[in-house]
Structures are given as structure tokens and as C-alpha cells.
N, C-alpha and C positions, 0 to 999 in steps of 0.2 A: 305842295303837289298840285298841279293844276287837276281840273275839274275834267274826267273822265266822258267823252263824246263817244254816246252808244253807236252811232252808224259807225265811224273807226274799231271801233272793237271791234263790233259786229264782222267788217270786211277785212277785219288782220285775222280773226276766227274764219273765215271763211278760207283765206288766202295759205294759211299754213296748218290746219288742223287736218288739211286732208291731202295724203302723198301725193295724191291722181294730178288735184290742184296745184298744189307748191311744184308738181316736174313740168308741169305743161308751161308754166307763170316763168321756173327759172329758164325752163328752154326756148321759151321764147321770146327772156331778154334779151335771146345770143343772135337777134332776127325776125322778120318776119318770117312764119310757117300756114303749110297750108294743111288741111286734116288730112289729105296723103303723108305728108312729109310726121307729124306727128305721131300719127300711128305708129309708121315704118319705125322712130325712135325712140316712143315710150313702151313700144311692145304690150299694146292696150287694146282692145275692141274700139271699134267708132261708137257703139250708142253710149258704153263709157265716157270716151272722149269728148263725144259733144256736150254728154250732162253736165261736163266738166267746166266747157268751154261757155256755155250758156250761165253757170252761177259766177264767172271770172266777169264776161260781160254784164249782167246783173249790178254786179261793182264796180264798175269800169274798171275793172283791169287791164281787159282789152276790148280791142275793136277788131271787125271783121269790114274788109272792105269790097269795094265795087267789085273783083275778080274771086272772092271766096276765101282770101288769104287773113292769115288773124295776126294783129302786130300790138303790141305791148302799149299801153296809153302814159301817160306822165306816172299817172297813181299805181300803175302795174308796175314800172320800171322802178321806182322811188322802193316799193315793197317787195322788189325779187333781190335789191340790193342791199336792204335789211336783212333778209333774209341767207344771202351770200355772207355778209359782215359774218351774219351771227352765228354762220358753219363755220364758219373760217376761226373767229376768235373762239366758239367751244372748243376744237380741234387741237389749237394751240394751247390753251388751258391744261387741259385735258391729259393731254401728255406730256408736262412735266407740271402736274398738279401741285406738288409740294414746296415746287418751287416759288411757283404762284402765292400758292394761300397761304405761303410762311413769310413772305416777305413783302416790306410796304413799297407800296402803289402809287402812293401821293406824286412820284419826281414825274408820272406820265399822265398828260392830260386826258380828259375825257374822249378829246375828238380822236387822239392816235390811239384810245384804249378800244377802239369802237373798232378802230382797223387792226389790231392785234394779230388778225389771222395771216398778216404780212409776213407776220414769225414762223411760218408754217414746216419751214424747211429747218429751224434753228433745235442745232444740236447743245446741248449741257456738259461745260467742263468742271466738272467734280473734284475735289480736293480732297485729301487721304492723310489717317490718322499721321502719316509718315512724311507727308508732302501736305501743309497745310494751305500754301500760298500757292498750288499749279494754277489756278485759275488766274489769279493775279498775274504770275510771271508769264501768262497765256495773251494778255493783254499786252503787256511792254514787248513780246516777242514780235506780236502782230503790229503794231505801233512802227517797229525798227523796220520791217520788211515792206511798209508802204509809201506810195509817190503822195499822198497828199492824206494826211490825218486830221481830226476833227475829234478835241475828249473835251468831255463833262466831269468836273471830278469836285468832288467837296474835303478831299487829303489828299495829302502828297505822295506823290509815288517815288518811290526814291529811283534816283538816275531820269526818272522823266526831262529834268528841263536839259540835262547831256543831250540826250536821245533827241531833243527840241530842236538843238543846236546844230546834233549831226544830222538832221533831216534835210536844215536850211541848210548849210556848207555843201548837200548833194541836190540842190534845185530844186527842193521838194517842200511842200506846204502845209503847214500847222498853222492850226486855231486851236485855243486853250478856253474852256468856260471854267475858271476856278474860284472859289469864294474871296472874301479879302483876304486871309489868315494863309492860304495856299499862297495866291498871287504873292504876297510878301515876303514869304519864303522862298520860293524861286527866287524872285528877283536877289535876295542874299545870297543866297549859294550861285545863281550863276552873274550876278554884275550887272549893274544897270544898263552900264556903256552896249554890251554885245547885245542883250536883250534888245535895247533900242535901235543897234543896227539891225538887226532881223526884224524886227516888228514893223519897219519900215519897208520894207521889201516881201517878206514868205512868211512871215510869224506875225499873228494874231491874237492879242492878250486880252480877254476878257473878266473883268468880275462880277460874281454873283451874289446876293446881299442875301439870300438865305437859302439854307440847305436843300442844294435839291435831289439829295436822298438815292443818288446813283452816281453810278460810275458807266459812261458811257463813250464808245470809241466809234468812231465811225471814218471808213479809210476808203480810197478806191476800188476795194474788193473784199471789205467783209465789215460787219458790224460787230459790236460783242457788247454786253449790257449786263452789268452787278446790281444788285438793291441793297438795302438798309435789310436787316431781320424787324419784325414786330415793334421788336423790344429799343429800337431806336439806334443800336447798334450795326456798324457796317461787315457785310456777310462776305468775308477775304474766300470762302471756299469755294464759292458756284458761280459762276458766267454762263451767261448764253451768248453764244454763236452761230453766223450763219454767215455765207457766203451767196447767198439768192438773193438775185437785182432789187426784187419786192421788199425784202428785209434794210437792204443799206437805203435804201430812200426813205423807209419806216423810221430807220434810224438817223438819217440826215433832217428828216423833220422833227425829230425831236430833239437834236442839237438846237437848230434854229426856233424851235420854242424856247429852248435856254437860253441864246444868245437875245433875243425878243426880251426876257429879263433881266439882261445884266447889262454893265457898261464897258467901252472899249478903257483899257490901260491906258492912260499917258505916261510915255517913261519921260 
């Protein structure tokens, strides 16, 4: 752990420990504002406001310029966006908490765990004493109904590399991030020959050299994302989904983190 610099504390304690501060700081990452416009939108008194505004400038938070207007400084903007991150990923947490704290974490880097609150709109398909695999067959459904797919997978899904086939024979575009043991099995059940025609035109075969602990789909209109449980075992009963533009770019960047690890197929 690096060595803890008291003036940062000091100004991340000053920045969020107080509402007045933290609304005035996020709202005026969204622009410059003047203490009319301020007021009118925090619904605060002005000697409030100004107390407010005077400990933000203190920290260069912000600056106030030649005309009276107060505009957000590098180190204000830098800490309203932390700040934002950190709504956004509790948010997400938060509401499907069990989902989170039961299952491992490792397949998502730090940097796209920091923007998590991308998820914000992502809804949880549940599996049931009587239906164990709907989540699973919630993925292959999504998979067959899009123009261009993108999956992360460390097991095979059965009918996946059909479904591969039927995407490309309809003009439509697959990439595969699968481990060696996946990739080898496909290529047995569906043939090197075809695979190699499609891989050369709208199929993209990639492998990955260690488990990266999810199942992850990401299509022109929706993302959907499984984990590993704790216990190192893969959790067939719960997917998240979303269909919000923030979420499938959330989740096309963490394909291409995967892809960043693995190597392309040569058939």
C-alpha cells in the first residue's frame, strides 16, 4: 500500500463528507454555474452556498472567474467523477447484492470494476428448483436473435458452435473467446473445414490459456454476464442482463480485455 498523502485525504474529506459540498462539486461537473443558477438548483440559501463554495476553492476544486461564474478545476472534475463511479458501482451492488458477494470477481478487471455502475439498468435471470439452466438457455436464446455476437466462455454450451454457423450462413458476426479444451471441442463437433471457411470471413476463434471465470455475451442489443460461485464452481442459475447502451459497451470492453489475453485460432 502506498504511503497515505494528508493534504488528499484531507481534500477527498472535505469534497464528500459534506452533501452541500459533494451537490455543488457533482453539479458543476455538468458546467459552468453561477451562484444564481446554483441556488435556483440546490434549493440552499446563498451564505450556505458560498461557505460551500469558498472551502471547494480552498482545494482547488474550483475556480470562480472574471465574470462571477464558478467552473470545476482538473482536481474537482477528477474527484466528482470518483465520486459519480462510486454512486453508480454502490447502486449496482446493492441491488442484486447476493449476486455480487457470492460469486467470484477475478474474470473483471479493476479498471471496468470501478465503472460497474454501467450495470445500472441490469436486470437478474433466476433459475428455479424446476428450471435449473433458464439462465443458461436465456443466453443461447439471445445469442440466436442477434446481428453480431461476441461470448467469453470457459465450457461449452451445447448447440453453441450450430448456432455459430447459423449466425454466419445469415451475414451476421461471431467472435468466440474460449479456453483450449472449449476451442477443441468445437472444432470436433463442428469440422475444421467449415469452421475455417467462417473464420475467414464473419467467425472469429479465439483461445484463452486460463480460466477467466465467466460467461460473457455481448451482441448488438444486449449484454448478459454469469460467474464462477466462491467455491470455484460455475453458477448455471443466475445471469445478468441488460439492454442499456452503457451496459453493452461495459460489456464489449470486457470481451476485449479477454480477447487482449488470448490468441486468435489458426484452423
Amino acid at each position: 500500500m502506498k504511503d497515505n498523502n494528508p493534504d488528499v485525504d484531507k481534500a477527498l474529506r472535505l469534497a464528500v463528507c459534506s452533501d452541500q459540498r459533494k451537490d455543488i462539486l457533482l453539479l458543476m461537473n455538468e458546467g459552468m454555474k453561477s451562484l444564481h443558477e446554483l441556488r435556483d438548483e440546490l434549493k440552499l440559501s446563498p451564505p450556505a452556498i458560498i461557505h460551500a463554495l469558498r472551502e471547494l476553492q480552498k482545494s482547488h476544486f474550483i475556480r470562480r472567474d472574471s465574470k462571477r461564474n464558478y467552473l470545476v478545476t482538473p482536481i474537482g472534475r477528477s474527484a466528482a467523477r470518483k465520486v459519480i463511479d462510486f454512486q453508480g458501482a454502490m447502486a449496482v451492488l446493492m441491488k442484486n447484492e447476493a449476486f455480487w458477494s457470492e460469486h467470484d470477481m477475478d474474470g473483471i478487471p479493476d479498471h471496468l470494476f470501478d465503472t460497474i455502475g454501467s450495470l445500472r439498468d441490469a436486470g437478474l435471470i433466476a433459475g428455479t428448483p424446476t428450471d435449473v439452466f433458464k439462465a443458461l438457455r436465456h443466453f443461447v436464446d439471445l445469442f440466436r436473435d442477434s446481428k453480431v455476437v461476441r461470448m467469453v466462455s470457459p465450457f461449452y454450451i451445447q448447440d453453441i458452435g450450430q448456432l455459430a454457423l447459423q449466425q454466419f450462413a445469415r451475414q451476421q458476426h461471431v467472435e468466440l473467446v474460449l479456453t483450449d479444451e472449449v476451442s477443441r471441442h468445437l472444432i470436433d463437433e463442428i469440422g475444421r473445414e467449415p469452421l475455417s471457411k467462417a473464420c475467414s470471413e464473419r467467425l472469429a476463434l479465439y483461445e484463452i490459456r486460463e480460466n477467466p471465470k465467466l460467461v460473457l455475451v455481448v451482441a448488438d442489443a444486449f449484454m448478459a454476464l454469469a460467474l464462477h460461485r466462491l467455491d470455484g464452481t460455475f453458477d448455471y442459475s443466475y445471469a445478468l442482463t441488460s439492454q442499456n447502451k452503457d451496459a453493452i459497451a461495459w460489456g464489449q470492453e470486457l470481451f476485449e480485455y479477454h480477447v487482449a489475453s488470448s490468441h486468435s485460432v489458426v484452423l
